[in-house]
C-alpha positions in Angstrom: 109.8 67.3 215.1 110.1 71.2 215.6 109.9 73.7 213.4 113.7 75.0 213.5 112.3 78.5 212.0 109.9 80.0 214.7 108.2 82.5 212.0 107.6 79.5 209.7 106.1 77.4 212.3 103.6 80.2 213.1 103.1 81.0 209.6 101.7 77.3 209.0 99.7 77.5 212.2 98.0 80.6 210.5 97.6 79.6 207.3 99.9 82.0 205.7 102.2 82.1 202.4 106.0 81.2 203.1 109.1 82.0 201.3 110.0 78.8 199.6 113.8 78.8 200.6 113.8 79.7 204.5 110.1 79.6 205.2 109.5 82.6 206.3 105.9 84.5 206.6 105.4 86.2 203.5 103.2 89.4 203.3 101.3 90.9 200.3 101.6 94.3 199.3 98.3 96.2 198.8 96.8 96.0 195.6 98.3 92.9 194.5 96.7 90.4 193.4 99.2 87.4 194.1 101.1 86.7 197.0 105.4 86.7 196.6 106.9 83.7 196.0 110.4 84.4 198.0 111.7 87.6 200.3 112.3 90.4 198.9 115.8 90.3 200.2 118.4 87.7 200.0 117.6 85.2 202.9 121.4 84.8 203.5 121.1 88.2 204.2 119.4 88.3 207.5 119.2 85.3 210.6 116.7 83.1 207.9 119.0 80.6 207.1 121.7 79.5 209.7 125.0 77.3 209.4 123.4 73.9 210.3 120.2 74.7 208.0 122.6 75.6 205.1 124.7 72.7 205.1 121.6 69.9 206.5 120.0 68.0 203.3 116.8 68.9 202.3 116.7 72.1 203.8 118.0 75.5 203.2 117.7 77.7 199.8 116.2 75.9 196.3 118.9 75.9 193.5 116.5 78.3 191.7 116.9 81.2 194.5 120.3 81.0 194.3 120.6 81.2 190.4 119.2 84.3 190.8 121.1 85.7 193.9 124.0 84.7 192.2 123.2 86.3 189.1 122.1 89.6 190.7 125.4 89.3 192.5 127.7 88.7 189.7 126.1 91.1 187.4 126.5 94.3 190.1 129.5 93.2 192.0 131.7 92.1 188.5 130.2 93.8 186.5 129.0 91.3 184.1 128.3 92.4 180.6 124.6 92.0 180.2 125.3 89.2 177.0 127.3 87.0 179.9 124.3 87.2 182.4 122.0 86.0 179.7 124.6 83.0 178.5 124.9 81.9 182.0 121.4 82.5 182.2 120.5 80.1 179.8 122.8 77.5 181.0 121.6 77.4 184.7 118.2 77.3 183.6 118.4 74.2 181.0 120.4 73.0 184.0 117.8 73.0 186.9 114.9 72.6 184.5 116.8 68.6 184.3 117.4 68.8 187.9 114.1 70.8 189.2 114.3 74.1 190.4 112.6 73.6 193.5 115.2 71.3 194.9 117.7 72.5 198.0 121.2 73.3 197.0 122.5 70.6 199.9 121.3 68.0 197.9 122.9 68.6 194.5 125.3 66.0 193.7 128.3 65.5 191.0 125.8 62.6 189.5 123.3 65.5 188.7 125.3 67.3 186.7 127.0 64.3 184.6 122.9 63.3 183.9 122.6 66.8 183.0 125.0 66.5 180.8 124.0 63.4 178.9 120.9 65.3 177.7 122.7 68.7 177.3 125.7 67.3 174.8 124.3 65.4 172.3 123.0 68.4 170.5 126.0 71.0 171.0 129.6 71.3 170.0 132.3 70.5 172.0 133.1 74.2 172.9 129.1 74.9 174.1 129.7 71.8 176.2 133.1 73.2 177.8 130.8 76.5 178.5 128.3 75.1 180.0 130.1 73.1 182.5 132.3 76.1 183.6 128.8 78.1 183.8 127.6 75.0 186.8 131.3 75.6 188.1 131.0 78.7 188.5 127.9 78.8 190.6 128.4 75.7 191.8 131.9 77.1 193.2 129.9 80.7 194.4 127.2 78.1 196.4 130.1 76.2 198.2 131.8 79.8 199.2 128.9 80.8 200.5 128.6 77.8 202.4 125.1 76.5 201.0 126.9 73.8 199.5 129.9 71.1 201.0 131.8 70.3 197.7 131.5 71.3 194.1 129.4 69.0 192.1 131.3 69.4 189.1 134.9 68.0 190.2 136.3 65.5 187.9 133.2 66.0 185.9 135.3 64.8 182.3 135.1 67.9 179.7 135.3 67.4 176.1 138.6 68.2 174.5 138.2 71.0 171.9 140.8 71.2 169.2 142.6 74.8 168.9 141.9 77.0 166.0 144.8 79.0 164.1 144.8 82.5 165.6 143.8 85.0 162.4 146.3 87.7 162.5 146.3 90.7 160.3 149.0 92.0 158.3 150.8 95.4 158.3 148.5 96.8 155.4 145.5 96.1 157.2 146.8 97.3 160.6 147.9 100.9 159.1 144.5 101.1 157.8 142.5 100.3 161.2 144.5 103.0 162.7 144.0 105.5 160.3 140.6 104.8 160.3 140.1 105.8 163.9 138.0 108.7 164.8 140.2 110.0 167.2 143.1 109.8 169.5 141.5 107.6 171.8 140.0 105.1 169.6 144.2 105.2 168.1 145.2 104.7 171.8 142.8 101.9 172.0 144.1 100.3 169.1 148.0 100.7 169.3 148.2 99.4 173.3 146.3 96.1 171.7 148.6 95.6 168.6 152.1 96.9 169.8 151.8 95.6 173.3 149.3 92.6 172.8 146.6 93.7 175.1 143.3 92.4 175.5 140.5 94.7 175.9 139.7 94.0 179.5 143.3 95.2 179.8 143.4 98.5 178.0 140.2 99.3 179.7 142.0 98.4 183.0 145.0 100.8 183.1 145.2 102.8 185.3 147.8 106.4 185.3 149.3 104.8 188.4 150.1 101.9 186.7 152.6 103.4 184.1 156.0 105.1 184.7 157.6 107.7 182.7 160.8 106.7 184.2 161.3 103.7 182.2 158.2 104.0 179.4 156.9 101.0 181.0 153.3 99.8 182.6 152.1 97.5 184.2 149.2 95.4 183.1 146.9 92.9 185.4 145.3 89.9 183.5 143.4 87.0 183.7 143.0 85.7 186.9 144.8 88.8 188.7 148.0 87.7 187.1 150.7 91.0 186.7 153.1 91.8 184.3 155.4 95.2 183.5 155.1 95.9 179.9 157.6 98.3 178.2 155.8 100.6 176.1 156.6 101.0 172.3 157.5 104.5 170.7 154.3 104.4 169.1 152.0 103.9 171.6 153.8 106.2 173.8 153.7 109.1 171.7 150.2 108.6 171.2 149.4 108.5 174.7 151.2 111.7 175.3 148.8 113.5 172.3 145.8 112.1 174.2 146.8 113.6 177.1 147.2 116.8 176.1 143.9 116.5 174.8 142.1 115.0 177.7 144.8 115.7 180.8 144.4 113.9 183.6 147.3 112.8 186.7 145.3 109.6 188.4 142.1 107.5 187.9 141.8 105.4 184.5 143.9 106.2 181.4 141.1 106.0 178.6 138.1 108.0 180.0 134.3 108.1 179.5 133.8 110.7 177.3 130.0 111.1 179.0 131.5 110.5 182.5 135.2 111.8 182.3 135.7 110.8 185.7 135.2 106.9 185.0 136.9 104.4 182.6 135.1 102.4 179.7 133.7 99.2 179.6 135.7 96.2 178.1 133.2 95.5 175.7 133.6 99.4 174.6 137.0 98.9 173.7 136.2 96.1 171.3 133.6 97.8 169.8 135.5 101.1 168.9 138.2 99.2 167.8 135.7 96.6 165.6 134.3 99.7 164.1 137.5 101.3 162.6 138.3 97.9 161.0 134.9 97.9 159.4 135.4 101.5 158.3 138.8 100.4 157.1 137.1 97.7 155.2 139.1 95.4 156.9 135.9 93.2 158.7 133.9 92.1 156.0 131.5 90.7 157.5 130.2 89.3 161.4 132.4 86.5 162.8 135.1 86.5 160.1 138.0 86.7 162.4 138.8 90.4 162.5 138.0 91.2 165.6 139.6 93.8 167.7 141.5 90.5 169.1 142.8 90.3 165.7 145.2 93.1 166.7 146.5 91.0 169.6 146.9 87.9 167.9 149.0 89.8 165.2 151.0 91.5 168.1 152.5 87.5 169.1 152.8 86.4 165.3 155.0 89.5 164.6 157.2 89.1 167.3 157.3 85.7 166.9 158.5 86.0 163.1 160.6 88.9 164.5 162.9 86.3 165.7 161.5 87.1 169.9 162.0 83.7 172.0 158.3 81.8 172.7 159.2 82.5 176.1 159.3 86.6 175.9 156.2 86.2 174.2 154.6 84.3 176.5 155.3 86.7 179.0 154.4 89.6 176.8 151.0 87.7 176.1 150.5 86.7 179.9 149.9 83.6 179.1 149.8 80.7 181.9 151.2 78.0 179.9 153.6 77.9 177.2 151.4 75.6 174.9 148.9 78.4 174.6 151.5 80.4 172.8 152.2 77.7 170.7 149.1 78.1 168.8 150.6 81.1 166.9 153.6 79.0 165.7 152.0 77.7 162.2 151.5 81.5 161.2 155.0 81.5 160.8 155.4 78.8 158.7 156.9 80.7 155.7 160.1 81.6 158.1 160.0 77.3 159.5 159.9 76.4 155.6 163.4 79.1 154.9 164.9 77.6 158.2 164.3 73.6 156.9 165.2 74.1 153.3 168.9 74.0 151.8 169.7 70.7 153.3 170.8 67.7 151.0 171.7 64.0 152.2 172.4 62.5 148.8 176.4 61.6 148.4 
C-alpha cells in the first residue's frame, strides 16, 4: 500500500525518527541528546494531516497529542485558570491511561468511555463523576469540531444524579461587615455588584463601561453560556461606582481595572479572592470550605429577594438562570416566611 505521507515514506526509507501523530521526519536539535517525540507545532497546523487521514480509522493524531493541543489551546485562547487546566488535566490523563495514549482519536468509541468509567466511579462521588465526564465532553466535543473525530463518544453516556445542596446565604450582619472590611472602593464595588445585583465573579469581572447606561441606572450582564440580561442597578452599588470613578476615571474598556495594568480588567478568580479576603478579615469565613465564599454574597442576593416577597420568576431572571428548578433550590431558606404563610388555619368544627 502507499505511504499517503511522502516525508514519512522517505523518513522510513532512511531510517529516521517520525512524529507519532502524522509521521513526519523528525529532526534533532544540536546538543540533544534524544530525538522529539512529535512536531514542534500542531500538525493540524500545517498540510500533515488532511481530511481523509483525520476522519480514516487508525490513522491521524493519538488521543495523547490532542490532550495536549487542546489543553495549550484552551488555556491561551479561554483563558483557563491554571487550577482548571490541572483538573482537566488529571481527568484526561486517568482517561487515556485506561484507553492508551498512543491510540488515534478516529478510533475512540462511546464504549471506551463507559469502560473508563466503570473503573473511574467506584472510588469517587457522584459529583467527581459528573466532572469527569463533562472533562471527556469537552475534549471529546473540541476533537469532533476540529474534525479529528465523527461523533462525540460521550452521547447518552448515563451521568450520576447528584442531589442539590441548600445554598448558604449570609445575613445582613455579616454582609455589613464584609463590606466594611474592604480595603478599598474597588474591593466595595466588587462586593456590592455580587450581593445587590446577584452577580457571579466571572460577571463582575466582565463588565464592561459600554455595557451600563446612566440613562436608566441599568447594565447589562453576559452569563453562562453567552446568555444576556439588563440588570437595573441598585442605589448602593451605583453610588459606589460613581466614588470609584472618580478615583480611577475611565470612559471605555473594563469597569474594575488592574491596578498593575490599568488598561486591562481582573481575572475572575481575582474577584473571588478580594472578596474571600474581606469576609475573612470580617471574621465572617472561619475556616476553608465552610460556605462563605464570595458566592455566598450571590446566594444571599436570591434568598433576600425571594423573602422580599419578588416572584421566582424575577429572580430567575435576575439570577440568569436557564431553568426555573435551579432557583428553586433557595426556596427552603425561606422557610420561616412558608411556616407564617401555613399557620393560622383550623379544620376542627
Amino acid at each position: 500500500m502507499a505511504e499517503r505521507n511522502p516525508q514519512a515514506a522517505l523518513a522510513k526509507y532512511n531510517g529516521a525518527h517520525t512524529c507519532r501523530a502524522c509521521g513526519t521526519a523528525l529532526t534533532k536539535r544540536p546538543g540533544v541528546g534524544r530525538w522529539p517525540t512529535y512536531c514542534p507545532t500542531p500538525c493540524r497546523s500545517g498540510v500533515h494531516l488532511s481530511d481523509d487521514v483525520r476522519h480514516e480509522p487508525g490513522k491521524g493524531p493519538s488521543l495523547w497529542f490532542l490532550a495536549r493541543t487542546f489543553l495549550l489551546e484552551q488555556t491561551s485562547a479561554r483563558g483557563w485558570r491554571p487550577a482548571t487546566a490541572t483538573n482537566y488535566r488529571y481527568v484526561l490523563y486517568d482517561f487515556m491511561a485506561h484507553v492508551g495514549p498512543e491510540r488515534p482519536a478516529s478510533t475512540l468509541a462511546k464504549k471506551h468511555v463507559e469502560e473508563w468509567l466503570a473503573s473511574y466511579s467506584p472510588t469517587r462521588s457522584p459529583g467527581t463523576v459528573r466532572y469527569g465526564i463533562a472533562c471527556i465532553s469537552g475534549f471529546s466535543a473540541w476533537m469532533v469540531e476540529n474534525r479529528y473525530l465523527r461523533r462525540d463518544p460521550t452521547y447518552g453516556v448515563q451521568r450520576p444524579r447528584r442531589g442539590r445542596r441548600i445554598p448558604r446565604a449570609l445575613d445582613l450582619d455579616a454582609i455589613g461587615a464584609t463590606i466594611r472590611a474592604c480595603h478599598d472602593v474597588r474591593a466595595q464595588l466588587m462586593a456590592m455588584w455580587m450581593c445587590q445585583e446577584g452577580l457571579r465573579c466571572f460577571e463582575v469581572a466582565g463588565i464592561q463601561m459600554g455595557d451600563i447606561s446612566k440613562v436608566d441606572r441599568s447594565v447589562r450582564v453576559v452569563g453562562k453560556r453567552d446568555r444576556e440580561r439588563i440588570l437595573p442597578i441598585s442605589d448602593e452599588t451605583w453610588n459606589t461606582m460613581v466614588r470609584y470613578l472618580e478615583e480611577y476615571p475611565t470612559a471605555s474598556g473594563p469597569l474594575i481595572r488592574s491596578y498593575v495594568q490599568p488598561s486591562r480588567g481582573v481575572q475572575p478568580h481575582y474577584v473571588g479572592k478580594i472578596v474571600g479576603e474581606a469576609m475573612k478579615a470580617a471574621g465572617v469565613k472561619m475556616a476553608p470550605r465552610d460556605g462563605r465564599s464570595a458566592h455566598a454574597l450571590r446566594h444571599s442576593c436570591a434568598t433576600d429577594m425571594l423573602k422580599g416577597g419578588a416572584h421566582i420568576l424575577d429572580v430567575r431572571t435576575a439570577l440568569g438562570h436557564a431553568y426555573v428548578s435551579t432557583t428553586e433550590i433557595y426556596l427552603p431558606l425561606v422557610v420561616n416566611d412558608l411556616r407564617s404563610a401555613m399557620a393560622g388555619r383550623s379544620y376542627r368544627p
